[in-house]
TIPADO-723204 format. One record per atom (N, C-alpha, C): x, y negated, z. Coordinates in Angstrom, 2 decimals. Atoms other than C-alpha are relative to their C-alpha. Layout:
BEGIN
u; v; w
X; Y; Z
...
! end
This chain:
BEGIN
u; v; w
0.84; 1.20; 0.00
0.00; 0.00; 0.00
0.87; -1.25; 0.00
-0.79; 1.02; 0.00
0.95; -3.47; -0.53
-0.04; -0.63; 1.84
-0.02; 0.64; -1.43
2.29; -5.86; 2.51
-0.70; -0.99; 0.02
0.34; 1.91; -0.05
0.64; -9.17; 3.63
0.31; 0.04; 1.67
-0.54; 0.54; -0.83
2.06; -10.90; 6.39
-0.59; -1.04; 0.79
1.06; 0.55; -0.65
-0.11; -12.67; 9.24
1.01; -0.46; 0.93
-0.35; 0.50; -1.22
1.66; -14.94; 11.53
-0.73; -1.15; 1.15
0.67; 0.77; -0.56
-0.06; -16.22; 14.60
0.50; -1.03; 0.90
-0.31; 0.82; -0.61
0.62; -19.46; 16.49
-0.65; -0.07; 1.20
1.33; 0.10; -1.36
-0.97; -20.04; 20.04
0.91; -1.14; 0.86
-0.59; 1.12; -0.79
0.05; -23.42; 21.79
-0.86; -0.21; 1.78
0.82; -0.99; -1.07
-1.86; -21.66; 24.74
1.33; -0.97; 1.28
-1.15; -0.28; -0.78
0.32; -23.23; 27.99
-0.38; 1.09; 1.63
0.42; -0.57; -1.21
-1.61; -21.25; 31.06
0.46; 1.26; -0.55
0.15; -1.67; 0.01
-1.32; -17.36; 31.75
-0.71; 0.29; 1.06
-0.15; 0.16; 0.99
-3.05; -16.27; 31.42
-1.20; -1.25; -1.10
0.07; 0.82; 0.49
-4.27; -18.35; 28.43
-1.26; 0.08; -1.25
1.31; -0.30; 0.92
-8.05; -18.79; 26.57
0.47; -0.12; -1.23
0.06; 0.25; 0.85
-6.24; -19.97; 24.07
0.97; 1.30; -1.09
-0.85; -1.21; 0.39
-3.97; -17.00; 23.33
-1.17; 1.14; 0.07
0.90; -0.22; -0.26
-6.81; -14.97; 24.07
-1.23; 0.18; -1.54
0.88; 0.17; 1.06
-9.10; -16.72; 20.93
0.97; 0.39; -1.29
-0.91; -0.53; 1.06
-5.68; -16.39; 18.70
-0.10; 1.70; -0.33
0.50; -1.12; 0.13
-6.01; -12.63; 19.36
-0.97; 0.51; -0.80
1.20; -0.28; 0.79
-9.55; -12.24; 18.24
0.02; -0.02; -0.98
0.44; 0.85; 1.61
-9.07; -14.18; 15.29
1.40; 1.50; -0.75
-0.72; -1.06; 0.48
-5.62; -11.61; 14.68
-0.50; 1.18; -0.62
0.73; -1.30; -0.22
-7.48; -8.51; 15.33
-0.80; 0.05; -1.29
1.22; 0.30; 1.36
-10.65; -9.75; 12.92
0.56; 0.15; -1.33
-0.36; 0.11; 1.41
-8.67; -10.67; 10.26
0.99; 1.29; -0.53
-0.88; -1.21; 0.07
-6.28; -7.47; 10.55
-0.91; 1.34; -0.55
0.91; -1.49; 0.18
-9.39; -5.14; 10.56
-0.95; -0.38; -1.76
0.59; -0.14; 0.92
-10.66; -6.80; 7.39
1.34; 0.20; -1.29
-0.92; 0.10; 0.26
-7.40; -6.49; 5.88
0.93; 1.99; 0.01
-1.16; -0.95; 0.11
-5.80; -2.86; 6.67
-0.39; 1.20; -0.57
0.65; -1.19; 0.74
-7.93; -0.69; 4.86
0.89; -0.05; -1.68
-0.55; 0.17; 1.23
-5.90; -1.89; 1.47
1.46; -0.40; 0.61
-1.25; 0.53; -0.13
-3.03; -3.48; 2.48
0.60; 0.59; 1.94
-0.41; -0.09; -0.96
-0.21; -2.88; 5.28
0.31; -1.44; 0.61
-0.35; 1.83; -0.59
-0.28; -6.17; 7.76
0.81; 0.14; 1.12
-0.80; 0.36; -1.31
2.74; -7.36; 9.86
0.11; -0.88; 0.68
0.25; 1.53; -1.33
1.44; -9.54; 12.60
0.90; -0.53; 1.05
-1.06; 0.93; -0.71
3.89; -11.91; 14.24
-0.64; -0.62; 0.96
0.83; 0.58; -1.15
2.49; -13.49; 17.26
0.81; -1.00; 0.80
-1.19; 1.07; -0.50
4.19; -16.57; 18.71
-0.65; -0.62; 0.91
0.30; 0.84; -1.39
3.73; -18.61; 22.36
0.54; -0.61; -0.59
-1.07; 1.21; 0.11
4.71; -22.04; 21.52
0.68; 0.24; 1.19
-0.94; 1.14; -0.80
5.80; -22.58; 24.89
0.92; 0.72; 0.56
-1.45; -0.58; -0.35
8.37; -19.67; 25.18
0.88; -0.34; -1.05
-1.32; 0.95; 1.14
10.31; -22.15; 22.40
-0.26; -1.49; 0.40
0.36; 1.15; -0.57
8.93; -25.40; 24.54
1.63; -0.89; -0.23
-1.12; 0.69; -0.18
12.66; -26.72; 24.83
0.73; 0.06; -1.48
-0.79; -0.06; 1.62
14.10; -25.60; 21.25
-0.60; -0.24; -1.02
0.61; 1.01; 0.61
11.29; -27.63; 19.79
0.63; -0.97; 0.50
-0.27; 1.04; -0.42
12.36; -30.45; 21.81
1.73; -0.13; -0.69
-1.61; 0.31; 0.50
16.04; -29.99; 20.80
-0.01; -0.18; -1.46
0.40; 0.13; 1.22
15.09; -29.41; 17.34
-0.33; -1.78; -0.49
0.45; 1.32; 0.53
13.39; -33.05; 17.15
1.35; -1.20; 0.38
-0.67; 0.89; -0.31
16.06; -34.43; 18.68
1.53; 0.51; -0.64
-1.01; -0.36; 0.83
19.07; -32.84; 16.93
-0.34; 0.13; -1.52
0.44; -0.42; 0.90
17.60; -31.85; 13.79
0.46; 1.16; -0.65
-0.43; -1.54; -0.17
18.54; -28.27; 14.17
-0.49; 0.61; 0.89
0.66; -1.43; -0.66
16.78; -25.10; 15.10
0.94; 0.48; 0.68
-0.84; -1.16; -0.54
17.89; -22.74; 17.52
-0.41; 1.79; -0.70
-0.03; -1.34; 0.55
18.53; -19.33; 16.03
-1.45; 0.82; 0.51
1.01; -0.44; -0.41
15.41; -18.21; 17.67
-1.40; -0.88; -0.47
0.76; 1.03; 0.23
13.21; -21.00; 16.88
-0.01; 0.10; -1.77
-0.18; 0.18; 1.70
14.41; -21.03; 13.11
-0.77; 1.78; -0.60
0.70; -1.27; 0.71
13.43; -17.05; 13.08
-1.86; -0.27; 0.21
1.42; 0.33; 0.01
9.87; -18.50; 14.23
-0.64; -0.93; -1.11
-0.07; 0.07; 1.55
9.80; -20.78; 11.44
-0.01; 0.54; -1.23
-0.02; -0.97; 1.20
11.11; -18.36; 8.76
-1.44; 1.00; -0.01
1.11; -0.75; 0.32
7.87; -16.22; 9.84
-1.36; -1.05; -0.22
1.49; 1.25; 0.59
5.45; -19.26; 9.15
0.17; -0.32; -1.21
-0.17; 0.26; 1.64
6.87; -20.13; 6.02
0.20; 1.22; -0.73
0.06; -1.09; 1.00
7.08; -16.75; 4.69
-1.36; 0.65; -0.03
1.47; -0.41; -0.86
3.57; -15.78; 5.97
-0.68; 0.31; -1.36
1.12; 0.43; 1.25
0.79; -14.94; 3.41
-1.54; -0.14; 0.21
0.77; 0.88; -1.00
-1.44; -16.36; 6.32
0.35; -0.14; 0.81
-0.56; 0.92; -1.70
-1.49; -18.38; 9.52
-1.36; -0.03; 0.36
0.73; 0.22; -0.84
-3.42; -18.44; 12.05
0.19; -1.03; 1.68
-0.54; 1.44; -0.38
-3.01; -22.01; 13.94
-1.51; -0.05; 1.51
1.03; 0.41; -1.24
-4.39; -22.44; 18.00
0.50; -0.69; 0.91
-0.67; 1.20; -1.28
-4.27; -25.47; 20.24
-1.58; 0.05; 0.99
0.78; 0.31; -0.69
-5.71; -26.31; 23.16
-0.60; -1.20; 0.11
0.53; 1.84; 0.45
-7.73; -29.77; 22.97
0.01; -0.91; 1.45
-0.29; 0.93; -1.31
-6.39; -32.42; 25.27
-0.30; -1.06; -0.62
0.42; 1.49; -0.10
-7.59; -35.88; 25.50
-0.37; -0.01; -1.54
0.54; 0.30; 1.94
-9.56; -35.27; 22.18
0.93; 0.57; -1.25
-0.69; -0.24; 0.98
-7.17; -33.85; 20.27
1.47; 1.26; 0.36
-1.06; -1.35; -0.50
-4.31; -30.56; 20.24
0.79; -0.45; 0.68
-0.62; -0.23; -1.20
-1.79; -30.11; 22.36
1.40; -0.99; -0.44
-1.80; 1.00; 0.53
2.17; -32.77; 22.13
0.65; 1.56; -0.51
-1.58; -0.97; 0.25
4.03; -29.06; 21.97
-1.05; 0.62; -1.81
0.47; -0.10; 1.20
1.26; -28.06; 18.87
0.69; -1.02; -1.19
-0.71; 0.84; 0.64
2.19; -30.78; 17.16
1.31; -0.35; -0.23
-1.25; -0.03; -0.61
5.91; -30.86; 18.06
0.43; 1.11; -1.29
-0.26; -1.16; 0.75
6.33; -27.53; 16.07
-0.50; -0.24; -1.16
0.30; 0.33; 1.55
4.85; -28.46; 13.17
0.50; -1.33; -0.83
-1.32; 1.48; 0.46
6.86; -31.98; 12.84
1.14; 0.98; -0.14
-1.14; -0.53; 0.47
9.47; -29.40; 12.67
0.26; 1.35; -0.80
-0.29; -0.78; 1.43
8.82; -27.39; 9.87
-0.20; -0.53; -1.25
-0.21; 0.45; 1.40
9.44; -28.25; 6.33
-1.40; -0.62; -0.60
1.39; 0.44; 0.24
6.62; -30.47; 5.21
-0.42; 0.33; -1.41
0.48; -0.52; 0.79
6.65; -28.52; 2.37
-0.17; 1.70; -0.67
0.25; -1.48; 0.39
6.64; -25.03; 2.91
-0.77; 0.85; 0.45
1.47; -0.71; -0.41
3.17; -24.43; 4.04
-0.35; 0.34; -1.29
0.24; 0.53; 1.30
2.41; -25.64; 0.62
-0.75; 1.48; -1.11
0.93; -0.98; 0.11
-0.87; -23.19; -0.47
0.44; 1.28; 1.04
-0.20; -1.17; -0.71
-0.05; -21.02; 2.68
-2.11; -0.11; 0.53
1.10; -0.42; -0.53
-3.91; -19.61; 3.69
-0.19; -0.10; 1.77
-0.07; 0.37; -1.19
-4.59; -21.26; 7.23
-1.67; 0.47; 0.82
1.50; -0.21; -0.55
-7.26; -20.70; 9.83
0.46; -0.57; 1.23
-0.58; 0.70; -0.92
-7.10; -22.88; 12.54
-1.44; 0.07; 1.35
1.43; -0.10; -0.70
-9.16; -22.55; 15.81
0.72; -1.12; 1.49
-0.34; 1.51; -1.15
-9.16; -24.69; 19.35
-1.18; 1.02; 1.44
0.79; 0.02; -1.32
-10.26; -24.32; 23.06
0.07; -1.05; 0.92
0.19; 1.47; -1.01
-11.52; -27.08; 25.49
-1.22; 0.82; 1.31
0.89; -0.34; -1.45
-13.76; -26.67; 28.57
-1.29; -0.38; -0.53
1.34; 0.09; 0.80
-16.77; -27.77; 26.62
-0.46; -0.23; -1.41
-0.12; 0.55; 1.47
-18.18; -28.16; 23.45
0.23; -1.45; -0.45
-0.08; 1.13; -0.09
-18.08; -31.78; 23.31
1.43; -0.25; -0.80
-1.01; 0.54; 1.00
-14.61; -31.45; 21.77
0.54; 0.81; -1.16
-0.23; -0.98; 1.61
-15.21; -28.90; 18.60
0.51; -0.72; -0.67
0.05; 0.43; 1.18
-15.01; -31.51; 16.43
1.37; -0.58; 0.00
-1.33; 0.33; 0.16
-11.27; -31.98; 17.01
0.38; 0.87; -0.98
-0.55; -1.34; 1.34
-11.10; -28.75; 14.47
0.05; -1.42; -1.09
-0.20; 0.68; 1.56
-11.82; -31.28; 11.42
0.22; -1.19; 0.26
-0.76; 0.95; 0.72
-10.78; -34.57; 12.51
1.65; -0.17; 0.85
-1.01; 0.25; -0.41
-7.82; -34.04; 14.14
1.42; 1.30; -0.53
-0.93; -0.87; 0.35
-5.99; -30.81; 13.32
-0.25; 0.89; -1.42
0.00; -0.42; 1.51
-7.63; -29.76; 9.87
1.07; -1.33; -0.91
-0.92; 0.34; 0.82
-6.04; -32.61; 8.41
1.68; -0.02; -0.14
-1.54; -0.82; -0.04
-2.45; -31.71; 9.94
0.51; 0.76; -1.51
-0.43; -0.98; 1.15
-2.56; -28.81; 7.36
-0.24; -0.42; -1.14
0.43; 0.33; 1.58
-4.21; -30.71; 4.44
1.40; -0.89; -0.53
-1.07; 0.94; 0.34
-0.92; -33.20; 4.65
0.53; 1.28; -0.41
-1.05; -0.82; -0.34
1.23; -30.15; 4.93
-0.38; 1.05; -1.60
-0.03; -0.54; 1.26
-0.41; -28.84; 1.48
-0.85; 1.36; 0.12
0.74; -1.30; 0.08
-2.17; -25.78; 2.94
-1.30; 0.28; -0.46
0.70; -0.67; 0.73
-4.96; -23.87; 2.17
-1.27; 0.17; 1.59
0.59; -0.10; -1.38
-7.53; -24.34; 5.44
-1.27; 0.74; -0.21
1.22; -0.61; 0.18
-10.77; -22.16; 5.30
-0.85; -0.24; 0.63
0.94; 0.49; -0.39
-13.86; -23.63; 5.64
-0.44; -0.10; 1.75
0.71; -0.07; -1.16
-14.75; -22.22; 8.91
1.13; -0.04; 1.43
-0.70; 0.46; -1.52
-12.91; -23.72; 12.28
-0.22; 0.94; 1.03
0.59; -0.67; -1.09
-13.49; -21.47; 15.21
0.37; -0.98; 1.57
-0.08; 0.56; -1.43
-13.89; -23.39; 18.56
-0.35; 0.56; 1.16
0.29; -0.88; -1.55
-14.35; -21.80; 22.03
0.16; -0.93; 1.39
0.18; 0.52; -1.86
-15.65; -23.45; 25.13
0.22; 0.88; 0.61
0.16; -1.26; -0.77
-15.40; -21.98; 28.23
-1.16; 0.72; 0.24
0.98; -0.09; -0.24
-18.67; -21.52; 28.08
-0.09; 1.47; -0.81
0.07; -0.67; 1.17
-18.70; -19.45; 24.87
0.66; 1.49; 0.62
-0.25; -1.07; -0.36
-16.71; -16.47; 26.53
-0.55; 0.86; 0.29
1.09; -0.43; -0.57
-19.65; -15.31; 28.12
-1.59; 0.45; -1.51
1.53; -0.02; 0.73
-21.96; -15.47; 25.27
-0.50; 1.68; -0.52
0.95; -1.54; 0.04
-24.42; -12.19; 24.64
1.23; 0.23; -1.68
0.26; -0.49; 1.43
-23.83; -12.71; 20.53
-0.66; -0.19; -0.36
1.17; 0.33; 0.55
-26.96; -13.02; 19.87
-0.47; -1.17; -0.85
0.24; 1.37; 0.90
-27.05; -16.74; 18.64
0.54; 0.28; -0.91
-0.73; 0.55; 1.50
-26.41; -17.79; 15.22
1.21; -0.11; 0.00
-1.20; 0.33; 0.26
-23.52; -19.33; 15.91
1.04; 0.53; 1.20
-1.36; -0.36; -1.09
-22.16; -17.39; 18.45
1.34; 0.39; -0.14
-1.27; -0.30; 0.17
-18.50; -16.78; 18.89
0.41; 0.86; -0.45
-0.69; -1.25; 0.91
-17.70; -13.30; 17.60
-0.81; -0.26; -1.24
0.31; 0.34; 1.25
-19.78; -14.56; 14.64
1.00; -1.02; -0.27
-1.40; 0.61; 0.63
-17.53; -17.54; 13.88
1.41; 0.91; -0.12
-1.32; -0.65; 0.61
-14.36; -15.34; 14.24
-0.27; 0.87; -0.76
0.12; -1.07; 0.87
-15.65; -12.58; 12.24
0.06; -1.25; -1.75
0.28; 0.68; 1.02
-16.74; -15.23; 9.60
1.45; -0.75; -0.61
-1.70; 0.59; -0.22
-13.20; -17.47; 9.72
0.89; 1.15; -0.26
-1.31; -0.96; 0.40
-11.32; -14.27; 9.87
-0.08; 0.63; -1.48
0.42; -0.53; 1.26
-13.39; -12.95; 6.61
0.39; -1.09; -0.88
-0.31; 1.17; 1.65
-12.46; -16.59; 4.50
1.53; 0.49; 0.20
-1.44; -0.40; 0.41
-8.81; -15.45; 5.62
0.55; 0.58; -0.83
-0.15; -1.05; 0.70
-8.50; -12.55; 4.49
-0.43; 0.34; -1.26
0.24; 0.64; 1.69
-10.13; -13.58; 1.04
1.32; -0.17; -0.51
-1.37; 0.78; 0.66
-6.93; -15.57; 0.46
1.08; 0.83; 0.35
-1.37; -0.68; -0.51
-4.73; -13.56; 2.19
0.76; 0.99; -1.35
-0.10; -0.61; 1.15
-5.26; -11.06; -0.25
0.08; -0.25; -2.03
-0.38; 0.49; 1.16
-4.94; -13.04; -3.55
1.27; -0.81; 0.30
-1.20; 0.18; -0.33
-1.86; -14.02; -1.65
1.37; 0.09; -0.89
-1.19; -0.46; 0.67
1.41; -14.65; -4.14
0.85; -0.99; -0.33
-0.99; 0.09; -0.37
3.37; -16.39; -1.75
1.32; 0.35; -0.82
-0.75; -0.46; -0.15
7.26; -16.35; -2.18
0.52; 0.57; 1.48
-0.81; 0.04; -0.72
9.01; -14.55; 0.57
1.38; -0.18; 0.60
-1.31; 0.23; -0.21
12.15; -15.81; 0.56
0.11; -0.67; 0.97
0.10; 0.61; -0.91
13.34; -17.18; 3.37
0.79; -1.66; -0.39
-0.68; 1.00; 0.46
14.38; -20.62; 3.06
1.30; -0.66; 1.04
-1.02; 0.02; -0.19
17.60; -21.55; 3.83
0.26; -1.90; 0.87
0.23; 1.44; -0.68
17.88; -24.84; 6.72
1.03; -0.75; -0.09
-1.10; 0.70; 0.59
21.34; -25.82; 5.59
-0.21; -0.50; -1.45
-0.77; 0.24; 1.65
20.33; -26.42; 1.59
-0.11; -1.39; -0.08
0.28; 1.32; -0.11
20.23; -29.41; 0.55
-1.39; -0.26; -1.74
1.32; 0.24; 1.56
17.24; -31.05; -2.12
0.50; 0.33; -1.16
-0.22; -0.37; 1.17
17.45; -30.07; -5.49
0.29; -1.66; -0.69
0.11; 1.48; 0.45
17.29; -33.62; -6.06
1.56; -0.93; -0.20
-1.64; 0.11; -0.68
20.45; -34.60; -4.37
0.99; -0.09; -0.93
-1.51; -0.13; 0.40
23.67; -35.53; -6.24
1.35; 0.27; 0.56
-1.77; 0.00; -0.82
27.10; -34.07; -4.99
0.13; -1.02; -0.34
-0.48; 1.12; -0.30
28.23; -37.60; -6.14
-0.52; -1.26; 0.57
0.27; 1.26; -0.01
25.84; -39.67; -4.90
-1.02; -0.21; -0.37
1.30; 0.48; 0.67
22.05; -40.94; -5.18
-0.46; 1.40; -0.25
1.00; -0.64; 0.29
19.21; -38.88; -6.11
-0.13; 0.11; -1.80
0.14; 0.04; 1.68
18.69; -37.50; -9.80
-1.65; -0.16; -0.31
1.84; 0.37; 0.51
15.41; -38.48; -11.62
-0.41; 1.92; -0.34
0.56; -0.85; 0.10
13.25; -35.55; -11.39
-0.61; 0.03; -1.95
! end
């Protein structure tokens, strides 16, 4: 069978953590619509066991060998699955942090699904105006459906319309659409090259 490659993000900082927790679900979902054809190798990442080698990163402008292999599995990915927790209206400084420090162009048509947890509903709507457009700069590929999770929502029967294992089933099903017309490069990209653009002598060449 062919491969596709699922790497998940979770900017989750408690343990344990709802928001690592909803990343799961959404893994799982999209894995089970997914492994009947294809073989999937799910990567699973805590921002905040790389909390400091983001921070060095922004401030050196160099990865740590560990940090750069977390990178290489986002940009090689042939989906993402993207989770913050929603503070003061909007994701998390270390969410954001990590994504100022990857290549602002090698999401570029990667298949995203992005979800969020807050203590009430009151702040769903940080999915589309605060962290869907993150990925639309970044060139990706975001699928319609956001998944949000109050705390409330943990509890729920199912039964509603819009209850929670319905959004992740639904979200994980637009993934796995794309996932699978997926044709990504995997190469890894290399954090020493320099632009194609670039002159060894000097100045930038006209594209």
């Amino acid at each position: 069978m062919e491969t596709r490659k699922l790497t998940v993000i979770s900017a989750g900082l408690s343990q344990p953590s709802s928001t690592r927790m909803l990343a799961d679900k959404l893994a799982a979902a999209t894995l089970a619509r997914l492994e009947d054809e294809y073989t999937v190798d799910v990567v699973t990442v805590d921002l905040k066991d790389f909390a400091h080698d983001i921070v060095n990163n922004m401030l050196t402008g160099f990865p740590s060998p560990k940090l750069e292999e977390v990178i290489a599995s986002v940009e090689t990915s042939d989906g993402l699955i993207a989770v913050s927790p929603i503070f003061t209206t909007s994701y998390s400084g270390l969410f954001k942090s990590f994504f100022d420090v990857v290549d602002n162009k090698a999401l570029t048509d990667l298949p995203v699904l992005i979800g969020a947890t807050a203590g009430t509903p009151r702040h769903s709507l940080a999915l589309d105006y605060a962290m869907r457009p993150v990925f639309n700069y970044l060139h990706a590929v975001v699928v319609p459906t956001g998944v949000f999770a109050a705390t409330g929502d943990w509890g729920d029967s199912g039964d509603k319309v819009r209850s929670l294992p319905e959004r992740i089933d639904r979200g994980a099903g637009e993934l796995a659409e794309l996932m699978k017309a997926s044709e990504r490069s995997h190469t890894v990209r290399d954090p020493f090259a320099l632009d194609t653009s670039l002159s060894p002598v000097g100045g930038f060449q006209p594209s």
